[in-house]
N, C-alpha and C positions, 0 to 999 in steps of 0.2 A: 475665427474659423481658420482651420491649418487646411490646405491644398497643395496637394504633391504635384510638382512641376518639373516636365520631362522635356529637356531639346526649350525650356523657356517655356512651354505652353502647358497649361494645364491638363495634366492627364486624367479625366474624368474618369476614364474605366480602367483605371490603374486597381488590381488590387496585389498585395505583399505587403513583406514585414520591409522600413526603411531607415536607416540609422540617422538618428540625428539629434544632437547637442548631446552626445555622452550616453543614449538612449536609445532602443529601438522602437518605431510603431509601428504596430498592425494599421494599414492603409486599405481602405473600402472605397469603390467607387472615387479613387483620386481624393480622400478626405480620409482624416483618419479616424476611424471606427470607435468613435468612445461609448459605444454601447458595447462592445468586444468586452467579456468579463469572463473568460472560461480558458479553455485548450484551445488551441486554434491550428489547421493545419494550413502550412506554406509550403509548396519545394516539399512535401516529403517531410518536414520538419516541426513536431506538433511545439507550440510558444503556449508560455501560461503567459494571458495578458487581460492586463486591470484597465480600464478606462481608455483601451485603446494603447495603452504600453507594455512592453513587456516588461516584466518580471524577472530581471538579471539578477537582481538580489534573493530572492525569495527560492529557499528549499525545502522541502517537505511536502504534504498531501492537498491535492485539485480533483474535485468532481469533473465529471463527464458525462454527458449522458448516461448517468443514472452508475457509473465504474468510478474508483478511486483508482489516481494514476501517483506518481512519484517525480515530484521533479525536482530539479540540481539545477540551480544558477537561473531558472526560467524556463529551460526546456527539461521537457517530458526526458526519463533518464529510463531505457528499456536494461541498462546494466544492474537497477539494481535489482536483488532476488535472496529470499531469504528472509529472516526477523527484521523490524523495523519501528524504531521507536518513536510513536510521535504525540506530542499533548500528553501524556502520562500513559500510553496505551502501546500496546505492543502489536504489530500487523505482520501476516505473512503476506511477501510479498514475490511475485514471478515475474521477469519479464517489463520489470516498474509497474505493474495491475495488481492492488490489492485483490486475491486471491478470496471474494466472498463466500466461493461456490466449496471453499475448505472449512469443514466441520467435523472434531472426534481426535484421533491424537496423530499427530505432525510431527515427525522428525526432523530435526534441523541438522541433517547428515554433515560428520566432519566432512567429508570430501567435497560437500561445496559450500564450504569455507564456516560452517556452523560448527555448534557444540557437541554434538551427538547426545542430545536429551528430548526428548517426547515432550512436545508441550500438547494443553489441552485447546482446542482452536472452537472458535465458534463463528460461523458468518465470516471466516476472515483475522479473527482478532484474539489473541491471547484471551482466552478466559482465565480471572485472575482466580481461580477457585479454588477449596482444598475439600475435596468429598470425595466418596464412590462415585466412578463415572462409568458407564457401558459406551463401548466402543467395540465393532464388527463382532458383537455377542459377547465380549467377554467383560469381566469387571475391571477397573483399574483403580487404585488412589493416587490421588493429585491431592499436588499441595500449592497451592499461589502457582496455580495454570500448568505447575510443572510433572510429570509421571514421579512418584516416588521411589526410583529404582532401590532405596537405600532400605525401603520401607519391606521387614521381612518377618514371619512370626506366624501369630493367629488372629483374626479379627472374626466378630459376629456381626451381621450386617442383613437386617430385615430376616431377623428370627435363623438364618442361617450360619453357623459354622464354617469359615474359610482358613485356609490354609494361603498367608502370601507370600511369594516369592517372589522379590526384585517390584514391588510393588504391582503386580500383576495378583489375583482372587483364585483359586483353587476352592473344589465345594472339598472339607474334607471326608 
């Protein structure tokens, strides 16, 4: 049993994150919290921590009640925003909160700091797909998640006659 010891005496209703041996612990009731398996907040400050440790090494994605968060180094990281790659999957991301409530086609504006290409989003995550898609009424083609700006001509698609431009549907 580990017990955090304040002024020499044990601090029973201690709780905080406390550095020690190279590592930080999330501490509960003056003991350190090895049921803690989540985000945790201290000071303002959310820790991802495993068995009551934090996570200094660990970067990439942590549940949360029921939200996907983003962290760097252990802590929750609200800097990052934008595409985000993780386990083979691509996430849009705001604020460090995968963005679930984003579905249909996403710009990843140069101006903050993306490509300036439409990708196709579903729940949050790059759909890797290459079909006709309907988005705010209109058609589009994607290819591997992405709008096919390149994509220009004629297509027929569900008995209909399209004219596309810049991979956008036109009825002709």
């Amino acid at each position: 049993m580990f017990r955090y010891y304040q002024n020499s005496e044990f601090a029973e209703s201690y709780v905080g994150v406390v550095p020690y041996d190279g590592g930080l612990f999330f501490i509960k009731n003056g003991l350190i919290d090895f049921g803690a398996n989540e985000l945790c907040l201290y000071e303002n400050v959310w820790y991802y921590v495993s068995f009551g440790q934090v996570q200094l090494q660990y970067t990439g994605l942590a549940i949360h009640d029921g939200a996907w968060f983003y962290i760097t180094n252990g802590l929750l990281d609200t800097t990052v925003n934008g595409l985000v790659s993780y386990n083979g999957e691509t996430f849009v991301i705001a604020v460090g909160r995968i963005c679930m409530e984003y579905s249909g086609l996403w710009l990843n504006a140069v101006s903050i700091g993306g490509n300036n290409q439409w990708y196709y989003i579903g729940a949050g995550m790059v759909q890797k797909v290459s079909q006709v898609v309907m988005y705010d009424g209109a058609l589009f083609i994607v290819k591997e998640g992405i709008l096919d700006t390149g994509n220009n001509g004629t297509i027929t698609y569900g008995g209909i006659n399209y004219i596309v431009v810049n991979g956008q549907l036109y009825v002709a």
